[in-house]
C-alpha positions as CSV (number, residue, x, y, z in Angstrom):
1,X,0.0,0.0,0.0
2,X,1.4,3.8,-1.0
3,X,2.3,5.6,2.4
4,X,-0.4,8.2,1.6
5,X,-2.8,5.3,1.1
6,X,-1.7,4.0,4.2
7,X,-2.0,7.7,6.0
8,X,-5.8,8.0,4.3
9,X,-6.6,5.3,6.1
10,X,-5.0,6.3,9.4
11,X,-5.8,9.8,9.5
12,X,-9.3,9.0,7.8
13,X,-10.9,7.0,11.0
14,X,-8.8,8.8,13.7
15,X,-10.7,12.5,12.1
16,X,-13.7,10.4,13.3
17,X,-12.1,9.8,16.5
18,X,-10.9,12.8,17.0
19,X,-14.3,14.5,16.0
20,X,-16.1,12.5,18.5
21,X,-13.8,13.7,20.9
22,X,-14.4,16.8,20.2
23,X,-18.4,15.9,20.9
24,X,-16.9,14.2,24.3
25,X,-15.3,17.3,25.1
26,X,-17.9,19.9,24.4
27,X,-19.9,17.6,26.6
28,X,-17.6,17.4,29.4
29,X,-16.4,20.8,29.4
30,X,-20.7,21.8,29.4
31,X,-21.2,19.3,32.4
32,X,-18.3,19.5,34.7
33,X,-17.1,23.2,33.2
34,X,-13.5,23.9,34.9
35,X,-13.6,22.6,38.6
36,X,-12.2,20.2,41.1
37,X,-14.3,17.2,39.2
38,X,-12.9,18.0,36.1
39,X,-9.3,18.3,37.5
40,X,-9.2,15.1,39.2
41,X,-10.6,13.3,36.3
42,X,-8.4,14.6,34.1
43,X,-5.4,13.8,35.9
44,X,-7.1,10.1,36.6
45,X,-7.5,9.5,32.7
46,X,-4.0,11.1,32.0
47,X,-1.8,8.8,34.2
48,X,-2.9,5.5,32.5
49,X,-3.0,7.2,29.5
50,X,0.3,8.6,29.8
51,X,1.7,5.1,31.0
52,X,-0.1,4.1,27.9
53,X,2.0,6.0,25.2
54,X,5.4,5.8,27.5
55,X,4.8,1.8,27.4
56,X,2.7,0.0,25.5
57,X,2.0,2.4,22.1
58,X,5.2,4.3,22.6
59,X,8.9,1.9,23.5
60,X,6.9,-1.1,23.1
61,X,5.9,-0.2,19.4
62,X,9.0,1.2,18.4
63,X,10.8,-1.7,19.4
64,X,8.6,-4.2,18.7
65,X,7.3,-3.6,15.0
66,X,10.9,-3.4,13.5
67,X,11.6,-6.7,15.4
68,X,8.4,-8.2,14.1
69,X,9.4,-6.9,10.5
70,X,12.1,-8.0,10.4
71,X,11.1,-11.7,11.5
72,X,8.3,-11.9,9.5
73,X,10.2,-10.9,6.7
74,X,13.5,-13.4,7.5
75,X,11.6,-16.4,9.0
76,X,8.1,-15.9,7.8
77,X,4.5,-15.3,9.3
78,X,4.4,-18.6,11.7
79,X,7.6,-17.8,13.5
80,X,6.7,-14.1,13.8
81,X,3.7,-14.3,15.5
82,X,5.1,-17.0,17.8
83,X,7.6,-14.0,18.8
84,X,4.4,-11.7,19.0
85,X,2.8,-14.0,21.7
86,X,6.3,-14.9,23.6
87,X,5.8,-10.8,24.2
88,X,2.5,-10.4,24.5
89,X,2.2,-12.7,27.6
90,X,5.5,-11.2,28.9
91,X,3.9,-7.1,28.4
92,X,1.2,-8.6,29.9
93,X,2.6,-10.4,33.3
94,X,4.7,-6.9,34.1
95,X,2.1,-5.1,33.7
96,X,-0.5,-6.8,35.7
97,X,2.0,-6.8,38.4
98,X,3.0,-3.1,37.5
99,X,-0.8,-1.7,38.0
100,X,-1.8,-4.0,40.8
101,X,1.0,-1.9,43.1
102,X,0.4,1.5,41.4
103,X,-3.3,0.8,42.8
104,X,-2.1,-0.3,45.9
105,X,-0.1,2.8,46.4
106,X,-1.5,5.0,44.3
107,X,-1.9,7.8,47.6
108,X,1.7,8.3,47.7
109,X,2.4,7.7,43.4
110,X,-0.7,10.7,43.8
111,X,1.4,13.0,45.5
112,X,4.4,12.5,43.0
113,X,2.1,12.9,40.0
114,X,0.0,15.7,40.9
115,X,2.0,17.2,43.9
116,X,-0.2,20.3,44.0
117,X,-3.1,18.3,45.4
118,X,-3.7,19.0,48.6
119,X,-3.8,16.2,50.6
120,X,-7.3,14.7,52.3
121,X,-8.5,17.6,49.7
122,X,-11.1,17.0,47.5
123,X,-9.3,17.1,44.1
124,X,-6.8,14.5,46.0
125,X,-9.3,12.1,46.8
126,X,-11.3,11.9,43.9
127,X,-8.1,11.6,41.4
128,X,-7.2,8.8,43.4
129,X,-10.3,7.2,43.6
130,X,-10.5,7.7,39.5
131,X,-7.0,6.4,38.5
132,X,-7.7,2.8,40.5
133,X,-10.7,2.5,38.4
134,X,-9.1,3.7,35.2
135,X,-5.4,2.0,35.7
136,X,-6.8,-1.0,34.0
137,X,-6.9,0.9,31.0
138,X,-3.3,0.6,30.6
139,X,-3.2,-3.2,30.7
140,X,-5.7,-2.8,27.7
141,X,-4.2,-0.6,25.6
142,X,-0.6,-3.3,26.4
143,X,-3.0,-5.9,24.1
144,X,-4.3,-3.1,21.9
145,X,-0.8,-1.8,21.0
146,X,0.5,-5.2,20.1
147,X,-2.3,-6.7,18.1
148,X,-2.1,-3.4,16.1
149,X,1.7,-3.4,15.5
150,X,1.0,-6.3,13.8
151,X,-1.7,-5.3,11.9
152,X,0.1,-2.7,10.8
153,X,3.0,-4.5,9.7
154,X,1.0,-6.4,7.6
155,X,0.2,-2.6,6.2
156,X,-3.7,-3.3,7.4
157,X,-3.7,0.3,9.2
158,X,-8.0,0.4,10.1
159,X,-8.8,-1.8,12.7
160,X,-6.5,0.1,14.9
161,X,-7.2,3.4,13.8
162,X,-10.7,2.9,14.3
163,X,-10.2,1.4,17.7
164,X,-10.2,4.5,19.6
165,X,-13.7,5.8,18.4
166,X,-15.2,2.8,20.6
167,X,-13.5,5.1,23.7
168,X,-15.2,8.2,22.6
169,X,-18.4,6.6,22.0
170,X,-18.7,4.8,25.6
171,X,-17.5,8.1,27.1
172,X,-19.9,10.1,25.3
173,X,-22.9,7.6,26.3
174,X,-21.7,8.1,30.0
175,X,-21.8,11.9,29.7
176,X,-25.1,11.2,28.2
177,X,-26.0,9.2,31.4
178,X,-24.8,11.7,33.8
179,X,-26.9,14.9,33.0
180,X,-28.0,16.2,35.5
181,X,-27.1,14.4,38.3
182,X,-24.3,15.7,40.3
183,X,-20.5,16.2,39.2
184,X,-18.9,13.7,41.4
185,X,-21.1,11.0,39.8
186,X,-20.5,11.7,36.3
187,X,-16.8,11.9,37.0
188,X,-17.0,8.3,38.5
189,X,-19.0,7.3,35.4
190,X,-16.7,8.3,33.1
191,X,-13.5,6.5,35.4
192,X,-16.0,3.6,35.0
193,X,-16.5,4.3,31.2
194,X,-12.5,4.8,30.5
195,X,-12.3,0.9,32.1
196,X,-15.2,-0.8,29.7
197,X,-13.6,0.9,27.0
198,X,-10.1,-0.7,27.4
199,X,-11.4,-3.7,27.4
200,X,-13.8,-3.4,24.6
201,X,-10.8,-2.0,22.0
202,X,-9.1,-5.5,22.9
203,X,-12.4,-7.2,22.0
204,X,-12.4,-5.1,18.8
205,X,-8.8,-6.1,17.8
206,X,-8.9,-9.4,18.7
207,X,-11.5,-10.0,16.4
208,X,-10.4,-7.7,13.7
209,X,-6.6,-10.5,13.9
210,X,-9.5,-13.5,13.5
211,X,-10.5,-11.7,10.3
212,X,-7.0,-11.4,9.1
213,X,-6.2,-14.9,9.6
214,X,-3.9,-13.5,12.0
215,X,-3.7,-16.0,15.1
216,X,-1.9,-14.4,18.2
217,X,-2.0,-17.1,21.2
218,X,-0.9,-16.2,25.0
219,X,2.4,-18.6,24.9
220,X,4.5,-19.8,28.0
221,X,6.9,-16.7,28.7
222,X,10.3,-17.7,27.2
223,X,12.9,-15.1,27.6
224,X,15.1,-15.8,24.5
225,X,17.5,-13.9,22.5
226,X,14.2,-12.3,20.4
227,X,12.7,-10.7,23.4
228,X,15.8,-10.0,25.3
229,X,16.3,-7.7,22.5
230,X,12.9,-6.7,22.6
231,X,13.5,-5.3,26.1
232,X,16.7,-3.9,25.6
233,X,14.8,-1.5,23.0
234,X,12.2,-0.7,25.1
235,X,13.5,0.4,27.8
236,X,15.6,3.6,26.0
237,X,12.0,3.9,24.2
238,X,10.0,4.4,27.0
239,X,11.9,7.8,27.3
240,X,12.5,8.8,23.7
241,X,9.2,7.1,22.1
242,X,6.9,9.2,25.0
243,X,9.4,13.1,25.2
244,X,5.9,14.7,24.6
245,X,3.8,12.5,26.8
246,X,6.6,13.1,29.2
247,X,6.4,17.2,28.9
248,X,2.8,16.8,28.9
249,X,3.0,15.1,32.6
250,X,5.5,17.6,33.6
251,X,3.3,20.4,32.8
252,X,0.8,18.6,34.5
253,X,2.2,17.8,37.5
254,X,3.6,21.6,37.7
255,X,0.0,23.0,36.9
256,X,-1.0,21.1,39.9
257,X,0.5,24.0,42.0
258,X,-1.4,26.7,40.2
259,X,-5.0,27.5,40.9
260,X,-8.0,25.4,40.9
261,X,-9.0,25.0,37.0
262,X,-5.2,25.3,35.1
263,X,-4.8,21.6,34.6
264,X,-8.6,22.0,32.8
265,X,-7.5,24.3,30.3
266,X,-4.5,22.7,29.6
267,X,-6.3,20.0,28.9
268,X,-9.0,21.2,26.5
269,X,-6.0,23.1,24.5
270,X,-4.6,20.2,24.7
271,X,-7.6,18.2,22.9
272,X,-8.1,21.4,20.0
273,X,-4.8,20.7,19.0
274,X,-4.4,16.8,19.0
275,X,-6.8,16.8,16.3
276,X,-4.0,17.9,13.7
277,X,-1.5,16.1,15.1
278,X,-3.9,12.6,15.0
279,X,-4.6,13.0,12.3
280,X,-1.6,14.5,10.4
281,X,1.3,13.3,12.6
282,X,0.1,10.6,14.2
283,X,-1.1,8.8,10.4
284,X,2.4,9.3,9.1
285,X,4.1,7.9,11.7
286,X,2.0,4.6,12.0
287,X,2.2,4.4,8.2
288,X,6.2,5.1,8.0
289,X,7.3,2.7,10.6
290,X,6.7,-0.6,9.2
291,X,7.4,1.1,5.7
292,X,10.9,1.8,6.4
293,X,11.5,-1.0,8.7
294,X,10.9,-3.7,5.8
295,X,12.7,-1.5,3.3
296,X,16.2,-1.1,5.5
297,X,15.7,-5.2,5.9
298,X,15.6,-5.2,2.4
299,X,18.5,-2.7,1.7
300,X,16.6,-0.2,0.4
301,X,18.1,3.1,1.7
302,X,17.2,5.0,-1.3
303,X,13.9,3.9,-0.9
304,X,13.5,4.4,2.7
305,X,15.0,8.2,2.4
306,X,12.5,8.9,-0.4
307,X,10.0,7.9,2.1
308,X,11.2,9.9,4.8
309,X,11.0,12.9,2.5
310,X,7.6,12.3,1.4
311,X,6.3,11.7,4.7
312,X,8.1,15.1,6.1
313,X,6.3,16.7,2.7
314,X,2.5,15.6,3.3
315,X,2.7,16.4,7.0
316,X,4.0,19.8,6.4
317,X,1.7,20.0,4.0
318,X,-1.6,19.7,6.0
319,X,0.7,20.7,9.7
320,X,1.5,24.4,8.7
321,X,-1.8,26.0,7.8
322,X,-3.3,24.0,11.1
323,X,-1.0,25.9,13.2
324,X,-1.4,29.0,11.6
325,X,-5.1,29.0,12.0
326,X,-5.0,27.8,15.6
327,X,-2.8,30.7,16.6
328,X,-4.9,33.3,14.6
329,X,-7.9,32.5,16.0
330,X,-7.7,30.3,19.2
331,X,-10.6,32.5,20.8
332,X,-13.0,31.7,18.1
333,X,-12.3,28.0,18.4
334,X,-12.5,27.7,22.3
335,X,-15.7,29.9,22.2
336,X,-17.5,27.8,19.9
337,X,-16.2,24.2,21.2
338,X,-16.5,24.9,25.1
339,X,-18.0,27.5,26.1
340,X,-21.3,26.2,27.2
341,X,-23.1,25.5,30.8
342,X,-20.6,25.6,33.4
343,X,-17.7,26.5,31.0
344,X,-17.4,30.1,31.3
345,X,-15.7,32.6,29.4
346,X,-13.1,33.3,31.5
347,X,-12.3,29.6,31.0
348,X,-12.6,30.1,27.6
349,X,-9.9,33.1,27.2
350,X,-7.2,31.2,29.2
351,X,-7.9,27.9,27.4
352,X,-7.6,29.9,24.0
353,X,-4.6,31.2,25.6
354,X,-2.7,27.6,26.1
355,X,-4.2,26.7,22.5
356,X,-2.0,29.6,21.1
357,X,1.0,28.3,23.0
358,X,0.5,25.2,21.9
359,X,0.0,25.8,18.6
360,X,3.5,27.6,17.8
361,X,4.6,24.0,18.5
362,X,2.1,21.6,16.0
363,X,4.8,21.2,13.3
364,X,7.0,19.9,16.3
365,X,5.1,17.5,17.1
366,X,4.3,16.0,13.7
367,X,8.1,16.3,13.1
368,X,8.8,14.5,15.8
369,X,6.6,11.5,14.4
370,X,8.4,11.5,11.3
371,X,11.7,11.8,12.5
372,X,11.8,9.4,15.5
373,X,10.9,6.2,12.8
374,X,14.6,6.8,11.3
375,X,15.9,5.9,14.2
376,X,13.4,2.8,15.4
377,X,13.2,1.5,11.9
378,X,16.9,0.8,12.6
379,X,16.8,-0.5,16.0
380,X,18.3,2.8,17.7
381,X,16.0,3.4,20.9
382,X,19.1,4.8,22.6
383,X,19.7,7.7,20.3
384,X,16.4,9.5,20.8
385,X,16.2,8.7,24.8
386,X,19.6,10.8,25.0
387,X,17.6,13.4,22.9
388,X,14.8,12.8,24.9
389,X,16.6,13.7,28.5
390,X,17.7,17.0,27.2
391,X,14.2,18.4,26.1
392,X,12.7,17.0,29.2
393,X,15.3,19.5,31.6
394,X,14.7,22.0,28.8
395,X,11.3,21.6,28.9
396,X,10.9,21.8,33.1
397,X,13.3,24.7,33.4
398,X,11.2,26.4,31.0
399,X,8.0,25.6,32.5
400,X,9.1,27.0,36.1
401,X,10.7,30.0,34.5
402,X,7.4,30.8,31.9
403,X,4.8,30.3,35.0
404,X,6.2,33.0,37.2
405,X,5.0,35.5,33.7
406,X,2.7,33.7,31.8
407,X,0.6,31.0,34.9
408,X,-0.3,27.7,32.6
409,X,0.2,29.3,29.3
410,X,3.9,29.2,30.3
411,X,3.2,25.4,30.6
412,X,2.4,25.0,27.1
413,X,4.9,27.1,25.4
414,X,7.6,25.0,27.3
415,X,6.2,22.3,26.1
416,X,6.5,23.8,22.3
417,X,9.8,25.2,22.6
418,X,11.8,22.1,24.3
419,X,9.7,19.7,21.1
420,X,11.5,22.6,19.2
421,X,14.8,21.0,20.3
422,X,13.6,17.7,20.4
423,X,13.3,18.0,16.4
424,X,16.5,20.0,16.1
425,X,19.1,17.4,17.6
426,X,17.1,14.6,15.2
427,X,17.3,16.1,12.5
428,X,21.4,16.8,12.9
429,X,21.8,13.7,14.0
430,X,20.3,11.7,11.2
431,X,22.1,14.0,9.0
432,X,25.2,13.8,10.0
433,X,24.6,9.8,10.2
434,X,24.0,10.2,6.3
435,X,20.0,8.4,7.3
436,X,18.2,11.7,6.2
437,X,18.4,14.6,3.7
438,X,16.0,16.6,2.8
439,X,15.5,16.5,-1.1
440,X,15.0,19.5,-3.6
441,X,11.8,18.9,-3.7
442,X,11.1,19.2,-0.4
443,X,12.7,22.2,0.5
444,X,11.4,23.8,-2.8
445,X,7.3,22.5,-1.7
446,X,8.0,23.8,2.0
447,X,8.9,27.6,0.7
448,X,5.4,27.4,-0.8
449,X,3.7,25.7,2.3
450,X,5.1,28.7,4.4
451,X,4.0,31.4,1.6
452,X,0.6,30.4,1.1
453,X,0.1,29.6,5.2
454,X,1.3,33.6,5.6
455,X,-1.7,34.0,2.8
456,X,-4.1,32.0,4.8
457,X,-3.3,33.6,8.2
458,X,-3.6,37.4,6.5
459,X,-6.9,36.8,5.4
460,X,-8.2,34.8,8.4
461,X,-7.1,38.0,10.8
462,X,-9.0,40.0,8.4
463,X,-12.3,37.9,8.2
464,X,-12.0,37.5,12.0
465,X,-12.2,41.5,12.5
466,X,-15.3,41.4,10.5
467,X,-17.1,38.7,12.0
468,X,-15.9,39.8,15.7
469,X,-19.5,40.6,16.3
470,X,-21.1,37.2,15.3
471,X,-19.0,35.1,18.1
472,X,-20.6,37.6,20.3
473,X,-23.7,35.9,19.4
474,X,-25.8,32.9,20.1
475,X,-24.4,29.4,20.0
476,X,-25.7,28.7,16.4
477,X,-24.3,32.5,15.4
478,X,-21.0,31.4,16.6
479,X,-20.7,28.0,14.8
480,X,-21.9,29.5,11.5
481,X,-19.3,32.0,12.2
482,X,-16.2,29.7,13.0
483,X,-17.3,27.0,9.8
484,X,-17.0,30.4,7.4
485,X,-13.6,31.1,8.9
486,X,-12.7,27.4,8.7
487,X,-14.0,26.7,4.9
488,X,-12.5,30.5,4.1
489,X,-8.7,29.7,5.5
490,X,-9.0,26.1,3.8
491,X,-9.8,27.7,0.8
492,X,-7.5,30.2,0.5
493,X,-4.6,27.8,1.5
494,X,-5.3,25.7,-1.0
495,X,-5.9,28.2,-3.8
496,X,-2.3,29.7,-2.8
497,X,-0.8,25.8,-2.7
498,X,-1.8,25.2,-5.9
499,X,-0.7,28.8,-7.3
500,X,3.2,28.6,-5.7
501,X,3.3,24.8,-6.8
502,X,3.1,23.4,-3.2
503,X,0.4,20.7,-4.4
504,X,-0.2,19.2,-7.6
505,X,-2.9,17.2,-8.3
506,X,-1.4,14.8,-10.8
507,X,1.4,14.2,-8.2
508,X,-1.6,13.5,-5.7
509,X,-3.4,11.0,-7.9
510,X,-0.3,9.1,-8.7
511,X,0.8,9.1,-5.3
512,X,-2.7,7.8,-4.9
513,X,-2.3,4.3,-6.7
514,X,-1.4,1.0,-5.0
515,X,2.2,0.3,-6.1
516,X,2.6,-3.3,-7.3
517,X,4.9,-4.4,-5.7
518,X,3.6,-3.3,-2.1
């Protein structure tokens, strides 16, 4: 399958994903607004979650898909997926164990993670009551992450890209549930919800492997030279697969300390601007990972640094106008998505504040996916842990510098700045390792990306100042408003693309057809 194919598919279901989480959102932020609920929820679902990308999605995909590649491709399908469940039932044992003392303890891991929480105090108690019941959500997503590695590596991208909608769905249902009955109890329904959603994404991949005539059994844990390697990956990985889950806990934990309703907005700016990165970043780098791991087993630099470049192309492509528009008009888009019920308009302004932040880092954080697959495609964990240190003290010595000036919004721009650096000292590195240069083309497409995203942003800050009175308006006002500013900006980017030769629709449709020998 082409890698934009491949990122279609990707990108296609998580937009659905992401969309419903917008719905999720909207819905959360109307019922539980900015308050201790929402705070200790947050921090409930983040800590698994977090756990989640550091573990399981994060050092245990990168190390595991180029392993799996590789022995699928050397020793064929039978003796790969007997490697696949040789790890699956040793992910799983470590982690059962793993969770079952986080529980136990999780008072004291509590005060590590979200140090700001007052003891005996409400937000305190209630994120600890929420993270025992949503822990087991990270055991889940373990079984999740490794059924869809190998999916993907037999380039069958869906059933885990569609996986996560079945989250959204449950927690939108429990949201549903929980109107009008108090906030304490919709929190513990959506702790409850995150749970039966775990479980009901293994369900989903486990069946979607039966379909595939892909047969992963629980095998007797052997700890041969195969997983030994498997581990010696991972554990570098944890660090540089999960820097920006990493930041994201850092700002967390240091929001913790500011007042009642920071680590809300961080959150919700948080959410505006994963939908970009899902679908943009997140596509390409699930699509480019078993791409170039099974063209460096086959020898095929060339091949693999073509893809490189293309990949770095398409996400820059659909990365830089996102950005732009997020930091031109981050008020419009908070107003319109959250600012309902108990969400107030004060929450509004400093959520569209983080968004802004956040935003000046978006092409980071795709570049990041693209960048970081050079390196695991080739079995190098180690390299981007050592990267992955350096942002982290960048990005807390940034974060208690920003706060003292800029209260959460310092948070974020840490955050954008040390992913900043994170992509620099890639970059240089596979460089000077002779693993990545950026093509002509490239470097001639991405003069017209940031031309015609200057264009878009001029005219959105224009059209803003004249519909300024609309998203004064009622809620309907307001959404016609923002969908004219979206479809306007879309418009006028791609108009400009097309006019500075950024995109070219012949190159799209060829890119378009299923190579033959995929």
């Amino acid at each position: 399958m082409s890698l934009i194919k491949s990122v279609a598919t990707v990108g296609g279901f998580t937009m659905i994903s992401r969309v419903l989480g917008f719905l999720r959102d909207i819905l959360m932020a109307s019922v539980l607004g900015a308050g201790p609920v929402a705070d200790a929820f947050f921090v409930a679902f983040r800590i698994p979650n977090m756990f989640r990308r550091l573990v399981a999605e994060g050092a245990f995909s990168a190390a595991f898909i180029p392993l799996f590649a590789r022995k699928l491709e050397a020793d064929g399908k039978e003796a790969a997926l007997t490697f696949a469940g040789h790890a699956l039932s040793i992910l799983v044992g470590f982690l059962l164990i793993f969770s079952a003392l986080f529980m136990i303890f999780m008072p004291v891991m509590m005060l590590l993670l979200a140090p700001g929480f007052t003891p005996e105090g409400l937000r305190f108690d209630l994120a600890v009551e929420y993270t025992r019941i949503t822990f087991p959500y990270l055991i889940a997503m373990a079984v999740v992450a490794l059924l869809g590695g190998i999916l993907n590596a037999f380039y069958k991208f869906a059933a885990m890209a569609a996986a996560p909608i079945l989250l959204n769905i449950i927690l939108i249902a429990c949201l549903l549930i929980g109107i009008n009955r108090s906030e304490s109890h919709v929190g513990m329904l959506l702790a409850v919800g995150v749970a039966i959603a775990g479980l009901a994404q293994v369900v989903f991949l486990v069946i979607a492997c039966q379909r595939a005539e892909i047969g992963v059994k629980l095998r007797r844990p052997v700890f041969n030279a195969d997983i030994k390697r498997l581990f010696r990956l991972m554990v570098p990985g944890a660090i540089g697969a999960g820097v920006m889950q990493i930041n994201i806990l850092v700002g967390t934990i240091i929001a913790s300390f500011l007042a009642t309703g920071s680590i809300s907005y961080l959150y919700y700016a948080d959410r505006v601007y994963q939908l970009p990165l899902g679908v943009i970043g997140i596509a390409v780098g699930t699509a480019l990972l078993p791409m170039l791991s099974r063209q460096l087993r086959k020898g095929e630099e060339t091949a693999a640094m073509n893809s490189m470049n293309r990949a770095m192309e398409l996400s820059l492509l659909l990365t830089l106008p996102a950005a732009a528009a997020l930091m031109v008009i981050p008020e419009e888009i908070t107003s319109v998505l959250f600012q309902h019920g108990e969400f107030t308009a004060v929450a509004s302004q400093a959520t569209a504040s983080a968004l802004l932040a956040f935003a000046t880092g978006l092409p980071a954080f795709v570049l990041v996916k693209i960048l970081a697959p050079g390196f695991f495609a080739r079995e190098d964990t180690t390299t981007p842990v050592i990267v992955g240190i350096f942002a982290m003290i960048m990005n807390v010595v940034l974060s208690l510098f920003l706060i003292r000036y800029l209260d959460h919004v310092g948070i974020a721009l840490a955050t954008s700045l040390s992913s900043w650096f994170n992509v620099l000292l890639l970059f240089i590195i596979l460089r000077r390792r002779g693993h990545y240069t950026a093509d002509a083309r490239l470097l001639r497409r991405l003069v017209g990306m940031i031309v015609a995203s200057v264009i878009m942003s001029v005219g959105l800050y224009f059209a803003r100042e004249n519909l300024a009175g609309a998203f004064t308006g009622d809620l309907p006002v307001r959404v016609g408003a923002l969908i004219a500013l979206v479809v306007g900006g879309g418009v006028l980017y791609a108009v400009s693309g097309i006019l500075t030769g950024t995109a070219r629709l012949q190159e799209i449709k060829s890119m378009l057809k299923r190579r033959p020998e995929a």
